[in-house]
C-alpha positions in Angstrom: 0.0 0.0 0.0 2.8 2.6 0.5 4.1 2.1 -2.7 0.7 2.6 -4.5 0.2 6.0 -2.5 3.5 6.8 -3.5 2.8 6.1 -6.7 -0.7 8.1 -6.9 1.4 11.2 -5.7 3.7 11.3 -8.2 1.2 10.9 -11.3 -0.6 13.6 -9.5 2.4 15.5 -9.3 3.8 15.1 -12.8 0.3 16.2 -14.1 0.5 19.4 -12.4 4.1 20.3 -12.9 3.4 19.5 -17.0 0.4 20.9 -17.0 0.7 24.1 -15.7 0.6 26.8 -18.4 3.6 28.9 -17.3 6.1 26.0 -17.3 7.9 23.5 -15.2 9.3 25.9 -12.5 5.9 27.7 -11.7 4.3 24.2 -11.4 6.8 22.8 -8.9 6.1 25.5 -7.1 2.4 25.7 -7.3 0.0 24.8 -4.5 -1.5 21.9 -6.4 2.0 20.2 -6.7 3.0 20.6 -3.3 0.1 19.0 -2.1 0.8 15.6 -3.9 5.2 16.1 -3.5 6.0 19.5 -1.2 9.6 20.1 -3.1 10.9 23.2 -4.7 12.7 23.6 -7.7 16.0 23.2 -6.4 15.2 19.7 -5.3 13.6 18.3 -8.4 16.0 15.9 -9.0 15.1 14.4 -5.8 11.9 13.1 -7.9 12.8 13.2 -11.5 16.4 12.4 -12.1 18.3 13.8 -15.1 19.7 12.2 -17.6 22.7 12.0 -20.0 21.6 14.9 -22.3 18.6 16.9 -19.8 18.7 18.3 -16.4 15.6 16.9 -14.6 13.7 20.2 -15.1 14.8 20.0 -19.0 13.2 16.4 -18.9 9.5 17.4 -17.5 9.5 20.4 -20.1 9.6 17.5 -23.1 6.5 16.0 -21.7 4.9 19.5 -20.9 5.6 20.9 -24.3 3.9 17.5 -25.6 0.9 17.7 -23.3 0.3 21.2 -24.9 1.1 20.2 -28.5 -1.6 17.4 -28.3 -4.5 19.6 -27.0 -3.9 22.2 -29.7 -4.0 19.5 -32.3 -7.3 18.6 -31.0 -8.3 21.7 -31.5 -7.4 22.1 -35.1 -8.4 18.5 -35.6 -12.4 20.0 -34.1 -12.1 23.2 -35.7 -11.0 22.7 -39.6 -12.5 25.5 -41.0 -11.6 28.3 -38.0 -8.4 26.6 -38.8 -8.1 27.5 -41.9 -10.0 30.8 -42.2 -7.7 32.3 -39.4 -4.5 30.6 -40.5 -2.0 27.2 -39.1 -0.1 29.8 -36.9 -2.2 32.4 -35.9 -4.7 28.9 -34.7 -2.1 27.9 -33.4 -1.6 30.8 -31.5 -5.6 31.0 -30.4 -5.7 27.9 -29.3 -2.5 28.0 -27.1 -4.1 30.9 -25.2 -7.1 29.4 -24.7 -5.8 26.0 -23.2 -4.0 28.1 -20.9 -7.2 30.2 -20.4 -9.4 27.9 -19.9 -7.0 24.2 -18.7 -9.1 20.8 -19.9 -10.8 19.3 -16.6 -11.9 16.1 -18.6 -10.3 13.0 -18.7 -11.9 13.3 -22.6 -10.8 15.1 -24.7 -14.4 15.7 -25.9 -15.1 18.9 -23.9 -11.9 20.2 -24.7 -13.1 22.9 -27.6 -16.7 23.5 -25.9 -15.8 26.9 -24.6 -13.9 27.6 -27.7 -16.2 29.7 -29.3 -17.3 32.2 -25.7 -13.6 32.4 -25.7 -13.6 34.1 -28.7 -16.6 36.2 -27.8 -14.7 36.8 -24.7 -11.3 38.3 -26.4 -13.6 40.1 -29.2 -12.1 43.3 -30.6 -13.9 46.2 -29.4 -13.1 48.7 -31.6 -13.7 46.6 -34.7 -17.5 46.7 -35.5 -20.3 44.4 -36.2 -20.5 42.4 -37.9 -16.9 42.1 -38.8 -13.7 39.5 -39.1 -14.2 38.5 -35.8 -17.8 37.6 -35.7 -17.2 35.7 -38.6 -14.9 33.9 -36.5 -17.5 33.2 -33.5 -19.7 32.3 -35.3 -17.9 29.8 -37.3 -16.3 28.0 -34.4 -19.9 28.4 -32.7 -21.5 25.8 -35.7 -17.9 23.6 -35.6 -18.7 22.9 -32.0 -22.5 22.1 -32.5 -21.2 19.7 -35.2 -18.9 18.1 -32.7 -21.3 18.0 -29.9 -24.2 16.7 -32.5 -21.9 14.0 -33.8 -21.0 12.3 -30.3 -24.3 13.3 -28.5 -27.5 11.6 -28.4 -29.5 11.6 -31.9 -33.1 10.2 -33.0 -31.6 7.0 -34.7 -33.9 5.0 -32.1 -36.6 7.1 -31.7 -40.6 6.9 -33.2 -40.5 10.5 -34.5 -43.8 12.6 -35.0 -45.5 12.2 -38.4 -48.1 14.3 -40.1 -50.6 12.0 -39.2 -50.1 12.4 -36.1 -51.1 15.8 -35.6 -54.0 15.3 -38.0 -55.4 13.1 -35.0 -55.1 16.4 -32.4 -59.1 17.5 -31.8 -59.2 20.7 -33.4 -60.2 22.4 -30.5 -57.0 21.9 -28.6 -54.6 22.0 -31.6 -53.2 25.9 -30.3 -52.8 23.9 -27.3 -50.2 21.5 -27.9 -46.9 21.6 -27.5 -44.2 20.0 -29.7 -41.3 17.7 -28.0 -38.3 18.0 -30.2 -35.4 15.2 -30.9 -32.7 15.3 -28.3 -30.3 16.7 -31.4 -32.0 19.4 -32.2 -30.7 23.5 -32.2 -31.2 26.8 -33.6 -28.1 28.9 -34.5 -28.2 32.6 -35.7 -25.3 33.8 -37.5 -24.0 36.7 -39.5 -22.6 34.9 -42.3 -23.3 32.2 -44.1 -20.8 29.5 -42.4 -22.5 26.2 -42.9 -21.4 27.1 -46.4 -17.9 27.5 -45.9 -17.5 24.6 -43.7 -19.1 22.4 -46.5 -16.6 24.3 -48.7 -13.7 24.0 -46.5 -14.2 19.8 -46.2 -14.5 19.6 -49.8 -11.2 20.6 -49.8 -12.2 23.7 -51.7 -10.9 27.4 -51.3 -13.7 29.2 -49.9 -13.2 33.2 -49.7 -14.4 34.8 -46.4 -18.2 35.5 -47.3 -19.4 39.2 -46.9 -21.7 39.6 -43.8 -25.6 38.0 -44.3 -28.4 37.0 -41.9 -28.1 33.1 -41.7 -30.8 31.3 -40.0 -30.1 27.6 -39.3 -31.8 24.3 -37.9 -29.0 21.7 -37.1 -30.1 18.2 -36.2 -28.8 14.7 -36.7 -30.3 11.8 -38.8 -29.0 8.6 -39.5 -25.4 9.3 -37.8 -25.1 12.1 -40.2 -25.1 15.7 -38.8 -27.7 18.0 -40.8 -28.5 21.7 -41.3 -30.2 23.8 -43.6 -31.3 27.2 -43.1 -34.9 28.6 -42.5 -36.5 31.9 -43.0 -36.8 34.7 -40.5 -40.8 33.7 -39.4 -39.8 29.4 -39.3 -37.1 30.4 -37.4 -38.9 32.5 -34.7 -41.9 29.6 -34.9 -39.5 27.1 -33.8 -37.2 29.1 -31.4 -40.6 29.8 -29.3 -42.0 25.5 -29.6 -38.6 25.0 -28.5 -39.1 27.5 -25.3 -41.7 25.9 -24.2 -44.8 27.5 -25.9 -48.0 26.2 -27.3 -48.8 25.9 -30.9 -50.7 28.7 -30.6 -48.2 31.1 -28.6 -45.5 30.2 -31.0 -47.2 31.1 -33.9 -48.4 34.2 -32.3 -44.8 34.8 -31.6 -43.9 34.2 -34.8 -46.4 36.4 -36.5 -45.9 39.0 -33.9 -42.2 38.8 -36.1 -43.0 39.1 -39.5 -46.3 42.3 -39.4 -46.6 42.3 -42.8 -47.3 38.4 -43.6 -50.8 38.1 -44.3 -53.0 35.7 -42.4 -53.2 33.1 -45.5 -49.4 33.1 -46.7 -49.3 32.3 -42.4 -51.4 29.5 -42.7 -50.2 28.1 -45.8 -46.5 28.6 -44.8 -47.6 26.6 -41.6 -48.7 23.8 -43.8 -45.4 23.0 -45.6 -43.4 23.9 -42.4 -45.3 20.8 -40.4 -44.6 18.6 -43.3 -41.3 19.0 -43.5 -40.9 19.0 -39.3 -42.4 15.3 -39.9 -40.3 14.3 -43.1 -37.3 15.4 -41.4 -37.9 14.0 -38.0 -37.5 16.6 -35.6 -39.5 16.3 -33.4 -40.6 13.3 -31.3 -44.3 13.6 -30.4 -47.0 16.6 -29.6 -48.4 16.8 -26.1 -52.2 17.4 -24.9 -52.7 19.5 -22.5 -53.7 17.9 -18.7 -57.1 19.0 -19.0 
């Protein structure tokens, strides 16, 4: 048993000494190291001993420089297209700053890039204006995470999704009523350029230009393993955004029309139509619920 305490102290050691952002020294010294090994730097040897060709300090710093290396690959390896709009260096650079702002706390390395994007929010320019080369940048690295967190997340692969039938069984007296479960994979994203085309454009190994600044309305989901989006307009978008708050059928689409003044009752209705048949062709949502009464 002493050895395998011994043992736990040291990993727990070495991972804060190679882990800490501002190098070997600083994490030697730091609290979290002395608590597993209490040593300062002039007695690292006493732990790790040097060899031929490194001091002991020298030796860590291979292992801390590789710990750092690895996490900024992941990044690049989550975020192609940031990746490539911004640049290998200046991603690089980025990324560096933002393991070091924000250390991983996983053991995977799944939640590594999931503050990536508030990050950039975070460290926004403010004297360039909106929307400008940075937001094209949020929101770019905003869609790349939703793709990640789509593609290893929960999806409606096993799932009895609604069909149009189904509504068409709701009494028509309580149809403003209902309320619409959606598929656990299942978000809205507002951007201010079109970047669901530049990703496509970016893994087709094409040469996408930075597109100038436009409204871009999207629903992302996840069908068949396969991550999907496609955008909507302005009134579909603020239908679904309020079903996906909570409302009824009837507040949403008061909502919605609340939105768009100038639609006319009947292009409403008949908009309403095609949206509910494509909500049930493309399975997102699961079922409608009744009110309790």
């Amino acid at each position: 048993m002493p050895e395998q305490r011994s043992m736990r102290r040291l990993e727990g050691w070495v991972q804060e000494v190679i882990t800490n952002p501002d190098g070997i020294a600083v994490g030697v010294e730091s609290p979290a190291a002395k608590q597993q090994i209490d040593i300062d730097v002039s007695s690292i040897e006493q732990v790790v001993e040097p060899s031929s060709r490194m001091d002991s300090t020298e030796r860590l710093a291979v292992y801390g420089n590789a710990y750092f290396s690895r996490l900024v690959k992941c990044l690049g390896e989550e975020f192609p297209a940031t990746r490539y709009a911004i640049g290998e260096e200046n991603f690089k650079s980025f990324a560096f700053a933002y393991v070091n702002d924000s250390p991983s706390s996983s053991y995977s390395l799944g939640f590594l890039g999931e503050q990536f994007a508030q990050y950039l929010i975070d460290t926004r320019p403010a004297d360039v204006s909106k929307p400008g080369w940075p937001d094209f940048l949020i929101d770019l690295a905003t869609l790349e995470r939703t793709y990640a967190e789509f593609f290893d997340g929960l999806g409606p692969e096993h799932l009895d999704t609604l069909k149009l039938q189904d509504l068409q069984t709701v009494p028509p007296d309580l149809v403003n009523e209902v309320r619409f479960v959606p598929v656990p994979s299942l978000r809205l994203l507002e951007a201010s350029f079109s970047v669901h085309e530049y990703v496509t454009a970016v893994r087709r190994d094409q040469s996408p230009e930075i597109p100038l600044p436009a409204e871009t309305l999207l629903v992302i989901t996840r069908r068949e393993y396969v991550v999907r989006r496609g955008p909507v307009s302005r009134t579909e978008f603020q239908l679904l955004r309020a079903i996906l708050d909570g409302n009824s059928l009837g507040a949403a689409i008061k909502i919605a029309a609340e939105a768009m003044p100038d639609m006319a009752d009947e292009e409403l209705a008949s908009n309403l139509s095609k949206w509910f048949q494509h909500w049930a062709s493309a399975g997102w949502f699961i079922r409608v619920e009744l009110p309790d009464s």
